[in-house]
SERO-4910 file (N, C-alpha, C, O; in steps of 0.05 Angstrom, whole numbers):
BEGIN
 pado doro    nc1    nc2    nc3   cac1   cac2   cac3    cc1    cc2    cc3    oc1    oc2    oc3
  Unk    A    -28   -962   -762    -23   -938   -778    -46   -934   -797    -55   -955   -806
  Unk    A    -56   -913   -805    -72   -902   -823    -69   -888   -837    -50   -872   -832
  Unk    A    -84   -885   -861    -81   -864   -880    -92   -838   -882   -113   -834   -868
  Unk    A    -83   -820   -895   -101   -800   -901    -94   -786   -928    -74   -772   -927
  Unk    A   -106   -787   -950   -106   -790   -973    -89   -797   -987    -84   -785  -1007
  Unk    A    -77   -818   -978    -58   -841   -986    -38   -833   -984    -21   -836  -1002
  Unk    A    -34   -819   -960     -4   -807   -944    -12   -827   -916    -34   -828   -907
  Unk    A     12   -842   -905      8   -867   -879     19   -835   -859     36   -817   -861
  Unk    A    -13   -846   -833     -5   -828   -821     -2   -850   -789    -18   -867   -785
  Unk    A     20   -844   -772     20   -861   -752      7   -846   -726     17   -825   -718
  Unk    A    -10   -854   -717    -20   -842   -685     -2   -836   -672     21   -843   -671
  Unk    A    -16   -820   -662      3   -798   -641    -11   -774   -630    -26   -780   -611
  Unk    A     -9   -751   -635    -33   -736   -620    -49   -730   -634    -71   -722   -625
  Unk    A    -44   -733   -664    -77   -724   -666    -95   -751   -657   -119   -750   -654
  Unk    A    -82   -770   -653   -103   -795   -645   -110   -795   -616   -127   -810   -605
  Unk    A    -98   -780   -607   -121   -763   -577   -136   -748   -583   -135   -728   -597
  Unk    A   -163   -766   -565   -193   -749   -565   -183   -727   -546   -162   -725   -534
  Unk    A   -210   -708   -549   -209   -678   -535   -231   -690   -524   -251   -695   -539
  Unk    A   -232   -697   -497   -255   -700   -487   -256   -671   -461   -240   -667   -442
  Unk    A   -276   -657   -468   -284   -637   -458   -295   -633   -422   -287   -624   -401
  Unk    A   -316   -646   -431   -318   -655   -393   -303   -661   -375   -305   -649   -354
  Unk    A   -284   -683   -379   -267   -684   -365   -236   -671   -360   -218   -675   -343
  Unk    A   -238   -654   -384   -219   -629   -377   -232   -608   -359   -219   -598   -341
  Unk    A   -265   -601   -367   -268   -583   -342   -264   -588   -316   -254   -574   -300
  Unk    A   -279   -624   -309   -275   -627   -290   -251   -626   -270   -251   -625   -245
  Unk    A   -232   -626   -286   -197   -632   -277   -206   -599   -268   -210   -595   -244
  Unk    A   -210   -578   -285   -204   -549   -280   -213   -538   -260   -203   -521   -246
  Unk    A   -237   -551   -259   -259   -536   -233   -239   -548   -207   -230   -535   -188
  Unk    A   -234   -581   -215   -220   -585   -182   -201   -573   -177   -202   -563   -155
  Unk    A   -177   -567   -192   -169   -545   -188   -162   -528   -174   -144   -527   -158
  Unk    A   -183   -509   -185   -195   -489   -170   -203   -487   -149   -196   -468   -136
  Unk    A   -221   -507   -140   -229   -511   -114   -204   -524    -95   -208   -523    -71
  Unk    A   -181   -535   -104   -168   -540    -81   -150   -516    -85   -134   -523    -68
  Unk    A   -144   -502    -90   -125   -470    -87   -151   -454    -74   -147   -448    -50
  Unk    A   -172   -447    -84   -185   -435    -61   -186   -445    -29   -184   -430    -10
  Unk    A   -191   -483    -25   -185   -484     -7   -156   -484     11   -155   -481     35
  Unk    A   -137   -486     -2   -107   -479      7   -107   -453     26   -103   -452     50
  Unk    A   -115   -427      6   -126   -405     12   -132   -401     33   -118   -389     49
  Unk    A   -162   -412     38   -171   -405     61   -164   -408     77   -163   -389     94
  Unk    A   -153   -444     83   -134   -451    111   -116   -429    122   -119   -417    143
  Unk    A    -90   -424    101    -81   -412    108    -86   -377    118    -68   -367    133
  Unk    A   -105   -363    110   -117   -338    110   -127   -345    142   -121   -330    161
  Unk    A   -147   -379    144   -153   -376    171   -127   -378    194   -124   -359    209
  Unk    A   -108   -401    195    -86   -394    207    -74   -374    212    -62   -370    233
  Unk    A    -75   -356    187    -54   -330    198    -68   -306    210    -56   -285    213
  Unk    A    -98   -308    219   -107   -293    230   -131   -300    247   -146   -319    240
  Unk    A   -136   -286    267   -154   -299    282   -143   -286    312   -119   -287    318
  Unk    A   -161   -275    329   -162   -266    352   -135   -278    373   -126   -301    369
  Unk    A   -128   -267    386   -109   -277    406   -104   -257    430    -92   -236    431
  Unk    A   -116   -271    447   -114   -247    469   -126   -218    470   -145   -216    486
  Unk    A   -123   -203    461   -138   -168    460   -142   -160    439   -148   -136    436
  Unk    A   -139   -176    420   -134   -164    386   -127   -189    377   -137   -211    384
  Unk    A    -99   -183    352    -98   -201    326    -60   -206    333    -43   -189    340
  Unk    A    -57   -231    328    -32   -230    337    -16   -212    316    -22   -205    293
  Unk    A     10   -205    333     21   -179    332     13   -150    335     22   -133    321
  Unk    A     -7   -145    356    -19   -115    356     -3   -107    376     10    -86    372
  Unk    A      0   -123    401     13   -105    420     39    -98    411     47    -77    419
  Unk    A     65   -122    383     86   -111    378     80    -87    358     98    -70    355
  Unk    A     54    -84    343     57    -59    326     50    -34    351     63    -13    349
  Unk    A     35    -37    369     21    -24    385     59     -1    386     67     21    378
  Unk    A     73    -26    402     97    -13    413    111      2    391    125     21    395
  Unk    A    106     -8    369    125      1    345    116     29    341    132     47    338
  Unk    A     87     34    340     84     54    333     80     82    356     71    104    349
  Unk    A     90     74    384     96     89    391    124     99    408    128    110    430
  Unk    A    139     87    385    166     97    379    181     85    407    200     96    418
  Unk    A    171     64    415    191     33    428    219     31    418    218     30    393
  Unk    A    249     30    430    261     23    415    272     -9    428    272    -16    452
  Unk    A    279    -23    405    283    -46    403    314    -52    405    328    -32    410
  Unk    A    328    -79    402    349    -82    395    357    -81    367    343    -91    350
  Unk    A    384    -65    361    402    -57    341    436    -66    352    448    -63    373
  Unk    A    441    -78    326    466    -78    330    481    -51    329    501    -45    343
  Unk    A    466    -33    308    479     -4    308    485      4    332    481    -12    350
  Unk    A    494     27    335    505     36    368    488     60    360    497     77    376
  Unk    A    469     73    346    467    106    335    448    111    353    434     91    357
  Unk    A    443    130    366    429    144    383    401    131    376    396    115    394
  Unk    A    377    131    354    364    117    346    360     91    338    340     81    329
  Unk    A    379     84    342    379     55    319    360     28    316    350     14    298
  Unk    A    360     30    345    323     13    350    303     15    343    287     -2    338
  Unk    A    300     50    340    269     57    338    260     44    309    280     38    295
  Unk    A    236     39    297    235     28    278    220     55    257    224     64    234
  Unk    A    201     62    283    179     84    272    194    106    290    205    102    312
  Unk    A    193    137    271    206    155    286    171    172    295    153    181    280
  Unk    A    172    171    322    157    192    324    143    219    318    119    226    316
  Unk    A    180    239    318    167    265    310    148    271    291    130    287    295
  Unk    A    153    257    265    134    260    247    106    262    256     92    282    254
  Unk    A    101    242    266     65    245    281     65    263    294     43    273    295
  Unk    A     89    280    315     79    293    332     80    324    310     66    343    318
  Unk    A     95    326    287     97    357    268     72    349    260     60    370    255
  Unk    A     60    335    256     32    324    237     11    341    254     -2    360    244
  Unk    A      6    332    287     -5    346    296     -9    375    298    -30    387    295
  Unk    A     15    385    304     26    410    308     10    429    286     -6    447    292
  Unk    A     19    419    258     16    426    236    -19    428    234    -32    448    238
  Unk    A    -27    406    229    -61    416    238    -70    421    246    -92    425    235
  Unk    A    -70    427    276    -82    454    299    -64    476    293    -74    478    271
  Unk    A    -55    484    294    -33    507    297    -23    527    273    -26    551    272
  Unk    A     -9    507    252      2    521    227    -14    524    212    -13    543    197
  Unk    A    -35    505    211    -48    505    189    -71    535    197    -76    553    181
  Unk    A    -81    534    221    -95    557    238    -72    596    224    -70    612    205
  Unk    A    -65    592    242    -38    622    236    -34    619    202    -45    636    188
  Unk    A    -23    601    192    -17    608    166    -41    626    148    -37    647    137
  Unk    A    -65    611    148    -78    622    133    -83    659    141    -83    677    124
  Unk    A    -88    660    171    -83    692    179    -61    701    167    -64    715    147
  Unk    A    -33    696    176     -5    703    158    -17    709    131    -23    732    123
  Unk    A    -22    683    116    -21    690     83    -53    712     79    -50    723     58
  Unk    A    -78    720     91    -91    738     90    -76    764     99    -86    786     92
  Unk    A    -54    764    114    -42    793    133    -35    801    102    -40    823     92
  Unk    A    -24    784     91      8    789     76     -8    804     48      3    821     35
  Unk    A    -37    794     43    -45    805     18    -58    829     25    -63    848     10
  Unk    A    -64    829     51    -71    856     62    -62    873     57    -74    891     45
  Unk    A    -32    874     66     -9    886     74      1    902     42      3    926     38
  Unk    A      6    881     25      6    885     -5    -19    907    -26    -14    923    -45
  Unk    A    -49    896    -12    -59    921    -18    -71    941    -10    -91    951    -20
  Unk    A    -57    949     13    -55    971     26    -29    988     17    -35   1012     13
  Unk    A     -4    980     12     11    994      2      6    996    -27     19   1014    -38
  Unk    A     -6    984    -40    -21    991    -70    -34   1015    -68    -28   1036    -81
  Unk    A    -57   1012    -46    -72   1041    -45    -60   1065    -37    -68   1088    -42
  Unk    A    -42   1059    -25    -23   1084     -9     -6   1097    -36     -6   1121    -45
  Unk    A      5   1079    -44     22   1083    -58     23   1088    -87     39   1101   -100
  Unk    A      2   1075    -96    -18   1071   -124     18   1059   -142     40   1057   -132
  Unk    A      9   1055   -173     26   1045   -188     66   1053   -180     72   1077   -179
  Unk    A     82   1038   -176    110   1050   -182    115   1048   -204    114   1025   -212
  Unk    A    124   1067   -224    125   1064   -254    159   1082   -257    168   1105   -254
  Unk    A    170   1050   -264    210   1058   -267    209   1086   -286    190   1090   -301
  Unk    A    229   1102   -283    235   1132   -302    259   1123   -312    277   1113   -300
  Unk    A    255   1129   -339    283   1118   -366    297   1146   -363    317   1151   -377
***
């Protein structure tokens, strides 16, 4: 036990050194074994297999609207991905997106042409 200005002080933590180096060293290793954890696993879960990456051919099917087993009985209940969407997607960007903008040019046409024909309608009190 020791003193410190004639108060008895008994060791304990302050009587642990801070030794600095060998806390980094602890830190760096560390580090380096979580990065290597990492990698293993990053390399295991991916990596070529057959024509691609495993699971392409099950997304392949998923995404074009394969249906699978469901316990549901519903007319869909398998499918996971619904198709139509992709197929209005298309639709919509050749097609609607084409005509609409004619439509919405007809329509302002249309509006001021009966402007000029017609000039202001102004309600009578």
């Amino acid at each position: 036990m020791g003193e410190l200005r004639g108060i008895p002080v008994s060791p304990g933590r302050a009587g642990v050194s801070f030794k600095p180096a060998l806390w980094l060293k602890q830190l760096i290793s560390l580090f380096v074994l979580l990065f290597m954890v990492t990698q293993v696993q990053a390399a295991s879960s991916e990596g070529p297999v057959g024509s691609g990456y495993k699971g392409a051919d099950y997304w392949r099917s998923v995404t074009q609207g394969d249906a699978g087993y469901s316990a549901n009985k519903a007319s869909e209940a398998g499918v996971l991905i619904n198709r139509s969407g992709e197929e209005w997607r298309l639709v919509r960007n050749d097609q609607v997106k084409l005509y609409g903008k004619w439509a919405l040019a007809a329509t302002v046409l249309g509006l001021l042409v009966v402007y000029v024909l017609m000039g202001k309608n102004r309600l009578q009190e």
